[in-house]
C-alpha positions as YAML, in Angstrom:
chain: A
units: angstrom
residues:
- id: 1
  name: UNK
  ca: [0.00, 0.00, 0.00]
- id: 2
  name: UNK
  ca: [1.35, 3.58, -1.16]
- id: 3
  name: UNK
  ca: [1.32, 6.30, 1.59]
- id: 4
  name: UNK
  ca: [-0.48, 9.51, 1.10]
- id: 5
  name: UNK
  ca: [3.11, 11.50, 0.82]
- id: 6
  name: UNK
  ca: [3.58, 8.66, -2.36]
- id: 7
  name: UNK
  ca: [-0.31, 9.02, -3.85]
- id: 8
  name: UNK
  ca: [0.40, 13.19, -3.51]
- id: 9
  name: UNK
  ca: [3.82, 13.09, -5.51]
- id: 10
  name: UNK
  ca: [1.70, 10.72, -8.24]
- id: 11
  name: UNK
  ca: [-0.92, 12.70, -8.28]
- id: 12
  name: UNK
  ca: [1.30, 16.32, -8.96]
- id: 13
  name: UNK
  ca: [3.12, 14.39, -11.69]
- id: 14
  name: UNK
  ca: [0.45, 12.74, -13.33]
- id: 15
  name: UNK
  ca: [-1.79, 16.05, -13.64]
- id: 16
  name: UNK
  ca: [1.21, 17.96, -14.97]
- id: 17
  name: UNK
  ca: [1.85, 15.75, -17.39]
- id: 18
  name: UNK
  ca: [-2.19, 15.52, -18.39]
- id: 19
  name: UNK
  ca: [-1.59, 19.44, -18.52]
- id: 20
  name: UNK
  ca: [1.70, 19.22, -20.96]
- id: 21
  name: UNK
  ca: [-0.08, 16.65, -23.25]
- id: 22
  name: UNK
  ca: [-3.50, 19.20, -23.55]
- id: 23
  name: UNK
  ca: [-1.65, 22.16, -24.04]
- id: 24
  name: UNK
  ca: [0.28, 20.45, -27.09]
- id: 25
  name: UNK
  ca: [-3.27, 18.66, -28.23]
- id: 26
  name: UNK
  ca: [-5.36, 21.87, -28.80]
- id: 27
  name: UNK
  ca: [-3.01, 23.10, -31.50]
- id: 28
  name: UNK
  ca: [-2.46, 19.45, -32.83]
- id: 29
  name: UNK
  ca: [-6.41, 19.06, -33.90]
- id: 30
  name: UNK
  ca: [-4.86, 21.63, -36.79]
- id: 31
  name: UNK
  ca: [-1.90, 19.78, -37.59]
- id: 32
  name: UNK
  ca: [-3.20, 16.00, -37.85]
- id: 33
  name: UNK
  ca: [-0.42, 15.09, -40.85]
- id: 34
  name: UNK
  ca: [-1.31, 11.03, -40.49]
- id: 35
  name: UNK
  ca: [-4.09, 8.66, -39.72]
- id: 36
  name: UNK
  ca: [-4.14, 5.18, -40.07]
- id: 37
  name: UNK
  ca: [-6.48, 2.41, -39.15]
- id: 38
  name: UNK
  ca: [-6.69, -0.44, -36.43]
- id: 39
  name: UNK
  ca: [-8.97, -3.15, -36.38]
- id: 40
  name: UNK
  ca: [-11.60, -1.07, -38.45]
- id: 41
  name: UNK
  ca: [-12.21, 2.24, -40.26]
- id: 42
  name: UNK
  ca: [-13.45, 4.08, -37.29]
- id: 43
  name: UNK
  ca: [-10.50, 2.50, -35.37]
- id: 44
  name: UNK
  ca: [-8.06, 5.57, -36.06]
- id: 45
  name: UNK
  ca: [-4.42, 6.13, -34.90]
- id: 46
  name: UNK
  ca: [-2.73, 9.49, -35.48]
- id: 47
  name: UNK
  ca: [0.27, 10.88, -35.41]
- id: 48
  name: UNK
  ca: [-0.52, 13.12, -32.23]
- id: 49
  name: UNK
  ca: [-1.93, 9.89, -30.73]
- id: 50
  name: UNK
  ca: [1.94, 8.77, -31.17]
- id: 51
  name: UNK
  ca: [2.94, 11.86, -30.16]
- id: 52
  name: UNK
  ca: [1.66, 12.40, -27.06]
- id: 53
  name: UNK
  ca: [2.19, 8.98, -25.82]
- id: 54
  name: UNK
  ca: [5.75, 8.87, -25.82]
- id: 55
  name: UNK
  ca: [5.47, 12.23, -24.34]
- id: 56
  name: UNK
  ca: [3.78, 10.21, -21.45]
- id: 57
  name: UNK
  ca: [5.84, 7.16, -21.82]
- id: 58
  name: UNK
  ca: [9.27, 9.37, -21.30]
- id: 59
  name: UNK
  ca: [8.01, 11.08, -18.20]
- id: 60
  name: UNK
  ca: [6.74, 8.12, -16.79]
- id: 61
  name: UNK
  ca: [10.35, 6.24, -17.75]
- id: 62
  name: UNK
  ca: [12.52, 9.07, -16.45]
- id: 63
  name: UNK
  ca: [10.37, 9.52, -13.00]
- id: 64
  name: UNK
  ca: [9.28, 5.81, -11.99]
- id: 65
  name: UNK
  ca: [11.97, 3.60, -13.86]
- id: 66
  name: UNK
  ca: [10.82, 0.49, -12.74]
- id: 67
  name: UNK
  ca: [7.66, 0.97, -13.31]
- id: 68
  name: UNK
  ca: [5.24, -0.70, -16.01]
- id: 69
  name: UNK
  ca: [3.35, 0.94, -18.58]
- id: 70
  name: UNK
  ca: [0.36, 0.00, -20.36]
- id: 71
  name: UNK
  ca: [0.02, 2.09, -23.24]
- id: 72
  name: UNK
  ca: [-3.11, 1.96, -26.10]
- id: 73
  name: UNK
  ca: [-0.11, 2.89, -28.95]
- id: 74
  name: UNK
  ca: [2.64, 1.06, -27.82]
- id: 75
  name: UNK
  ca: [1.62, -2.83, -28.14]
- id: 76
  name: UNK
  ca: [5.10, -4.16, -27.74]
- id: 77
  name: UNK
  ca: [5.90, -3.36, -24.07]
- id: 78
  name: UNK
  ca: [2.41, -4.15, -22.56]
- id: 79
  name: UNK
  ca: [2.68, -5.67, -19.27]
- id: 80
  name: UNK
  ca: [1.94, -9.34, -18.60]
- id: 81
  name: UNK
  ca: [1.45, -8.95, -14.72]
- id: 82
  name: UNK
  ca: [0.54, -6.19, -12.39]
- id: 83
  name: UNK
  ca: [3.59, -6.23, -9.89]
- id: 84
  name: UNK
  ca: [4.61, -2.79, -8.80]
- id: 85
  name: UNK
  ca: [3.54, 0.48, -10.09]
- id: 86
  name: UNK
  ca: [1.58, 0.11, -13.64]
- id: 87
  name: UNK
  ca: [0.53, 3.46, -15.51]
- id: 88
  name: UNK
  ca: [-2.42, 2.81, -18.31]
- id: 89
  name: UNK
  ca: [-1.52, 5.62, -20.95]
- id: 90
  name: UNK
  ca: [-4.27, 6.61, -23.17]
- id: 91
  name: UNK
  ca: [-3.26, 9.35, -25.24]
- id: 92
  name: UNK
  ca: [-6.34, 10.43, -26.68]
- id: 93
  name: UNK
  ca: [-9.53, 8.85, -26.12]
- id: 94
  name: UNK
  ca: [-11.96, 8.79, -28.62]
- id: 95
  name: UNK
  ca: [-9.50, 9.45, -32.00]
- id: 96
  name: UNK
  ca: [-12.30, 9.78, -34.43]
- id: 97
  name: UNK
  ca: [-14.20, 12.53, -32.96]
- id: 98
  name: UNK
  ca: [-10.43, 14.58, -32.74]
- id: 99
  name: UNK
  ca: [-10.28, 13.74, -36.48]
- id: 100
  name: UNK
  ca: [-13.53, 14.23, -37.44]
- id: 101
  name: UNK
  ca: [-15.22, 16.79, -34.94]
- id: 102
  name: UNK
  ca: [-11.72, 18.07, -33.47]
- id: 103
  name: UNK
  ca: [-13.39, 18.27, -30.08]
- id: 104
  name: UNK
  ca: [-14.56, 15.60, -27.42]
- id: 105
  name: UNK
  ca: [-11.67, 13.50, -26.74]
- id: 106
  name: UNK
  ca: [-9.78, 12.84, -23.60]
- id: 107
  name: UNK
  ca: [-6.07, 12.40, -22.25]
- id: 108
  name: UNK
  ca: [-6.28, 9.87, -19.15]
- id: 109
  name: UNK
  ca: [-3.57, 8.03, -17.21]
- id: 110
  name: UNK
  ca: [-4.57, 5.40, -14.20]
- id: 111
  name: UNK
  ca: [-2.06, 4.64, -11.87]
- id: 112
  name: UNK
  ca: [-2.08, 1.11, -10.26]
- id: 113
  name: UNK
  ca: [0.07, -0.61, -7.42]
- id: 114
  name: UNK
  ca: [0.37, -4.40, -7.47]
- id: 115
  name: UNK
  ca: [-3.16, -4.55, -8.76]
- id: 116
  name: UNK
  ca: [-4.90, -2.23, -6.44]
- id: 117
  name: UNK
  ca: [-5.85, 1.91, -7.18]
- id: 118
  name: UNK
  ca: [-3.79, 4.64, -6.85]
- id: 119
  name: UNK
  ca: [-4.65, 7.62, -8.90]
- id: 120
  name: UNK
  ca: [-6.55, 8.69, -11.69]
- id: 121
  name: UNK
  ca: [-6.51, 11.63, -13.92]
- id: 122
  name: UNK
  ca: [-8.99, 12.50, -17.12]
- id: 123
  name: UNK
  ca: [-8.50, 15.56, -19.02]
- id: 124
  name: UNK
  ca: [-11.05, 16.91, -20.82]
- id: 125
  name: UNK
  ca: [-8.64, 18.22, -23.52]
- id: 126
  name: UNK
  ca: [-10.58, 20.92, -25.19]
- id: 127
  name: UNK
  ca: [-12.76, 21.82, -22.16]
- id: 128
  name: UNK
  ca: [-9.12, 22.20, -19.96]
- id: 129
  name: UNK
  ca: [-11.14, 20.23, -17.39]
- id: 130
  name: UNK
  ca: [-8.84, 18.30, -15.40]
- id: 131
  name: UNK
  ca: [-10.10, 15.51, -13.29]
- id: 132
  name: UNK
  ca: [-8.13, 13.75, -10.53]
- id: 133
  name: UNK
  ca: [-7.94, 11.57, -7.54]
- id: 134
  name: UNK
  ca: [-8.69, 8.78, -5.78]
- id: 135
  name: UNK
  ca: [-9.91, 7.30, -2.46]
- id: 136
  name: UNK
  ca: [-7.03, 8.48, -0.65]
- id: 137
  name: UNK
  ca: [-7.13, 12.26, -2.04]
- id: 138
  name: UNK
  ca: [-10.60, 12.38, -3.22]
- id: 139
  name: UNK
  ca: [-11.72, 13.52, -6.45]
- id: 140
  name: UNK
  ca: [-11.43, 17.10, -7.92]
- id: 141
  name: UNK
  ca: [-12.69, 18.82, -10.97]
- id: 142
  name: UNK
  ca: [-9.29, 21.45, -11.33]
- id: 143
  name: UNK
  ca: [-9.57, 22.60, -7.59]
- id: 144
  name: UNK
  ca: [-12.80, 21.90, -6.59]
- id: 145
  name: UNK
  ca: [-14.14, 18.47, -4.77]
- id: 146
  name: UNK
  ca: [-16.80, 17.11, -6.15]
- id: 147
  name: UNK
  ca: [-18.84, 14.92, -3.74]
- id: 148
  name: UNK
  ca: [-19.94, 11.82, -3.53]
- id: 149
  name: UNK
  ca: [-22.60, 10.11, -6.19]
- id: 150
  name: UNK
  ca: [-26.28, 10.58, -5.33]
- id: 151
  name: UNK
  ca: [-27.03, 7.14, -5.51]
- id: 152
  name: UNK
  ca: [-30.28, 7.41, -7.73]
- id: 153
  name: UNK
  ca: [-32.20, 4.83, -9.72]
- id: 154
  name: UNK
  ca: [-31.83, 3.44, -13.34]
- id: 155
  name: UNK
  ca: [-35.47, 4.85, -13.81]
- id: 156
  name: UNK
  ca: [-34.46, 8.21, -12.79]
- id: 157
  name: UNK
  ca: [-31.07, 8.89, -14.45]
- id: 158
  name: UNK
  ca: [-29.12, 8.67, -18.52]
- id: 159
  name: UNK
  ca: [-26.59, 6.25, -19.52]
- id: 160
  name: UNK
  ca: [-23.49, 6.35, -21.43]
- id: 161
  name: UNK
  ca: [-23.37, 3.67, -23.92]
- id: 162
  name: UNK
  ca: [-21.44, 2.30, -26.59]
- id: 163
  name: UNK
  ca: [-23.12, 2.78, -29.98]
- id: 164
  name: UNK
  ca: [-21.59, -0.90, -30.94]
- id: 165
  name: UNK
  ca: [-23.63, -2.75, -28.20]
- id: 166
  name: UNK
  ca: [-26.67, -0.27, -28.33]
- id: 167
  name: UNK
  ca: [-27.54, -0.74, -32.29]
- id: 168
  name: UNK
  ca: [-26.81, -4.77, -31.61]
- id: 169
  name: UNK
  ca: [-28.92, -5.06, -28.79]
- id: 170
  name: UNK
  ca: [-25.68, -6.24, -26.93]
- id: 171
  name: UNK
  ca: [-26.06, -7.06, -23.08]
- id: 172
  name: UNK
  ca: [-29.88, -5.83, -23.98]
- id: 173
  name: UNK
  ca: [-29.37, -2.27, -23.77]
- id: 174
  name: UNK
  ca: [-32.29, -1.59, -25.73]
- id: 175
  name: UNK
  ca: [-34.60, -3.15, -23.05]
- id: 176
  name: UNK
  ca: [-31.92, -1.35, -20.33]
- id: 177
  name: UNK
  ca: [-32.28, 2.21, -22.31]
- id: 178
  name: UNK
  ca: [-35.79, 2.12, -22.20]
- id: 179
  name: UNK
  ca: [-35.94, 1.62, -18.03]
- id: 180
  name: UNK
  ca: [-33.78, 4.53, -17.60]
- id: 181
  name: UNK
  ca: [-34.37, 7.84, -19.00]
- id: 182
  name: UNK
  ca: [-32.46, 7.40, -22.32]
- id: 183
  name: UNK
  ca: [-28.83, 7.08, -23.79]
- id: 184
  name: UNK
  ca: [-26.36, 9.21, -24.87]
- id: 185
  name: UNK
  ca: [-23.29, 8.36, -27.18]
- id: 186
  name: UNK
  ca: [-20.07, 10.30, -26.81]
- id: 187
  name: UNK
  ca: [-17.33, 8.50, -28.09]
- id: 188
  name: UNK
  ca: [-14.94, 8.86, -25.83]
- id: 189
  name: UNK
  ca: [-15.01, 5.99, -22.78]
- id: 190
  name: UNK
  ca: [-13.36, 9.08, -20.71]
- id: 191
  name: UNK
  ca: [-15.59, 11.87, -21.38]
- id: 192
  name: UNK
  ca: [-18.68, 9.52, -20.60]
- id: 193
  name: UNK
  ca: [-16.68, 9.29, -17.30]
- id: 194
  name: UNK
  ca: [-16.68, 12.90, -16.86]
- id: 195
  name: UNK
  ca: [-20.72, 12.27, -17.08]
- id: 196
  name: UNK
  ca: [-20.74, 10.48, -14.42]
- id: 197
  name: UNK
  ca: [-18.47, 12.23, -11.72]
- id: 198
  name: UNK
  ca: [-20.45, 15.49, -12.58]
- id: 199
  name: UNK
  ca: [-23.64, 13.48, -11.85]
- id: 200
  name: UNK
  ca: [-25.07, 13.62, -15.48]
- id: 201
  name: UNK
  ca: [-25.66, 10.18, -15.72]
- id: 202
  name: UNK
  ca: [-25.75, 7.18, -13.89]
- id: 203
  name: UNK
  ca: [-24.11, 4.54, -15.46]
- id: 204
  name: UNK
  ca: [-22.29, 3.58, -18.51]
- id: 205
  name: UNK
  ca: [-21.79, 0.15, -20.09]
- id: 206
  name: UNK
  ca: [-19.44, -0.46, -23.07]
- id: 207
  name: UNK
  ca: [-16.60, -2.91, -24.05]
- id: 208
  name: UNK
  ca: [-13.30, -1.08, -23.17]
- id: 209
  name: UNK
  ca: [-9.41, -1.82, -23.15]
- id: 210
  name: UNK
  ca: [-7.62, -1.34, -19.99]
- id: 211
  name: UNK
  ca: [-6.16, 2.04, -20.73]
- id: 212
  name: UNK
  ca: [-10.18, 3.05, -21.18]
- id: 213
  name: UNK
  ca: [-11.24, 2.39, -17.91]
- id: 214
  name: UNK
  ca: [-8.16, 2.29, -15.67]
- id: 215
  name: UNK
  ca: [-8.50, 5.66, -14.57]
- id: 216
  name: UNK
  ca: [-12.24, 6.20, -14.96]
- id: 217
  name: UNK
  ca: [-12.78, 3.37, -12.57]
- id: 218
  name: UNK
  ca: [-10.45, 4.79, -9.76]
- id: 219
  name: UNK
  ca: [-12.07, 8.28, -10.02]
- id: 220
  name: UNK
  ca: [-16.29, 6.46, -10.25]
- id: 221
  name: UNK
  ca: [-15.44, 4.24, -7.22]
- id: 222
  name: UNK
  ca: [-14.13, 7.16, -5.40]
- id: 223
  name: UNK
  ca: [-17.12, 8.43, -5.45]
- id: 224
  name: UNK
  ca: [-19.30, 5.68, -4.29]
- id: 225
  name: UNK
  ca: [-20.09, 4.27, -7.92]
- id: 226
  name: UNK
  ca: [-19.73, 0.37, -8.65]
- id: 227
  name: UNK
  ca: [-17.70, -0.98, -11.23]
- id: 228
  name: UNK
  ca: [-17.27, -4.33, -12.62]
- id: 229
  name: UNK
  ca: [-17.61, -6.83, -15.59]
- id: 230
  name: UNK
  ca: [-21.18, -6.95, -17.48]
- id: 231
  name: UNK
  ca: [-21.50, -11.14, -16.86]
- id: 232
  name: UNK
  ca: [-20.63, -10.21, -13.08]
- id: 233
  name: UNK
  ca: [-16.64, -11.46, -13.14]
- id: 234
  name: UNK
  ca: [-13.83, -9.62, -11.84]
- id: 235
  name: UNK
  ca: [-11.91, -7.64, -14.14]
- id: 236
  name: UNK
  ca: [-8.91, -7.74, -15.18]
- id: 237
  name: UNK
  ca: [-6.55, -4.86, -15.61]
- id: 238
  name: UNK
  ca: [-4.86, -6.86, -18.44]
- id: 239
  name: UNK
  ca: [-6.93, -7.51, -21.12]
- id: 240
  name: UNK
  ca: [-10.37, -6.10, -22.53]
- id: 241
  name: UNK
  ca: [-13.58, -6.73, -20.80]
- id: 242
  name: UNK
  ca: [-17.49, -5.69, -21.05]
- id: 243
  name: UNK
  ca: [-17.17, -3.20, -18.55]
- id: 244
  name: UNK
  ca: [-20.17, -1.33, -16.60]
- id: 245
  name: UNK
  ca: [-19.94, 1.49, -14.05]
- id: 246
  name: UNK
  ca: [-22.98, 2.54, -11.90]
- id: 247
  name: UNK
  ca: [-24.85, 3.97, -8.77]
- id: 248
  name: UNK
  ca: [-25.33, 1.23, -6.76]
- id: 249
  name: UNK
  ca: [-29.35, 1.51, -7.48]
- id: 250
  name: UNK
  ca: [-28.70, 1.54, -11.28]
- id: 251
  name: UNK
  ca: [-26.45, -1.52, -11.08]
- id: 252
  name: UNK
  ca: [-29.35, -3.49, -9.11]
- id: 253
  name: UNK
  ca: [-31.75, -2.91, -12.28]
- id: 254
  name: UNK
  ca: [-28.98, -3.13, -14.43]
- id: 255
  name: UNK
  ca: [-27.69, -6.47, -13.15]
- id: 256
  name: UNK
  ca: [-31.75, -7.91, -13.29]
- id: 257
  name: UNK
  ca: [-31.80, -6.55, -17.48]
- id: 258
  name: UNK
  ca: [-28.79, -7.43, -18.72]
- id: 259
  name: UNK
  ca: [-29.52, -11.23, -20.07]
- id: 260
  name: UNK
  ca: [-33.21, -10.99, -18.99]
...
């Protein structure tokens, strides 16, 4: 377990790095000079994404040497185990809206320690919204607290949703988005995030890599939401998962929809 002296000199790092990689992102939505595609043709990478990640990747390096790093851009050094201090790098979440709307993306970094939470920071990059913290610290939008989730009902509240699972009728959200009060699509896992820890919504359910919900989850639990896997499992910090974050009230319906 990290002392609070340990989780403080994270957590000034971290958001001063988060700050570095906006400041150089606003320009870069002008200067986008490559894209290429992943796994599909919404599934962009761009040069800034490269960018700014081994901006991240050399601070990290230089600061915590012996830490690991699991990055969205670099595939070849991803962890295998979670011993130590793990940072999950995600240089810019949601890269088709900063190529094709140049707004509503994210920069987020999670911090881990032998598995368990340390810190979590999500900038909202065009916003300059900075959000950080943690159990230990609590969780701040810039420099004010925000306090804890009003734990309200599925019936009462929007969710965040993946526009994959929604059109597909994955893990029935149709059924799910018709108990609540509707669904919203952002396209960006850490913006729908910011949705939650403002009290916007109360839940969001999509299937996420690591570096998507590494930090999110740290910040949403802080703050009395549940997290966890859509079938119920544990998660796993090393591999993708159908992930769902909460109130506790929404997760109750939530859990009796999902394969009714």
């Amino acid at each position: 377990m990290m002392s609070k002296t340990e989780v403080l000199e994270i957590a000034g790092n971290v958001t001063s790095w988060l700050i570095e990689a906006g400041d150089k992102l606003r320009p870069g939505v002008n200067h986008i000079s490559k894209v290429d595609t992943k796994s599909s043709r919404n599934d962009l990478v761009t040069n800034e994404d490269v960018s700014i990640e081994k901006l991240l990747d050399g601070h990290i390096r230089q600061t915590y040497p012996d830490a690991q790093i699991m990055g969205e851009e670099n595939k070849a050094e991803r962890p295998q185990n979670l011993h130590g201090l793990v940072f999950f790098v995600d240089p810019i979440d949601g890269t088709l809206n900063f190529v094709r709307k140049h707004d509503c993306f994210a920069s987020m970094i999670g911090v881990y320690y032998d598995g368990e939470p340390v810190f979590g920071g999500i900038l909202d990059v065009m916003n300059k919204d900075l959000y950080w913290g943690g159990s230990l610290l609590g969780v701040y939008r810039n420099d004010v607290k925000l306090d804890a989730v009003a734990d309200c009902p599925l019936a009462d509240g929007l969710i965040g949703a993946s526009w994959r699972q929604l059109f597909t009728n994955r893990f029935n959200l149709g059924t799910i988005g018709y108990h609540a009060s509707g669904v919203r699509i952002l396209g960006s896992a850490g913006l729908e995030f910011v949705q939650l820890l403002n009290g916007r919504h109360v839940g969001y359910v999509s299937t996420l890599n690591p570096w998507d919900f590494a930090a999110g989850s740290i910040l949403a639990e802080a703050l009395g939401f549940e997290t966890g896997s859509v079938s119920g499992y544990r998660l796993s910090l090393l591999r993708p998962a159908d992930y769902v974050v909460m109130t506790p009230n929404a997760m109750k319906t939530f859990r009796k929809l999902a394969y009714a």
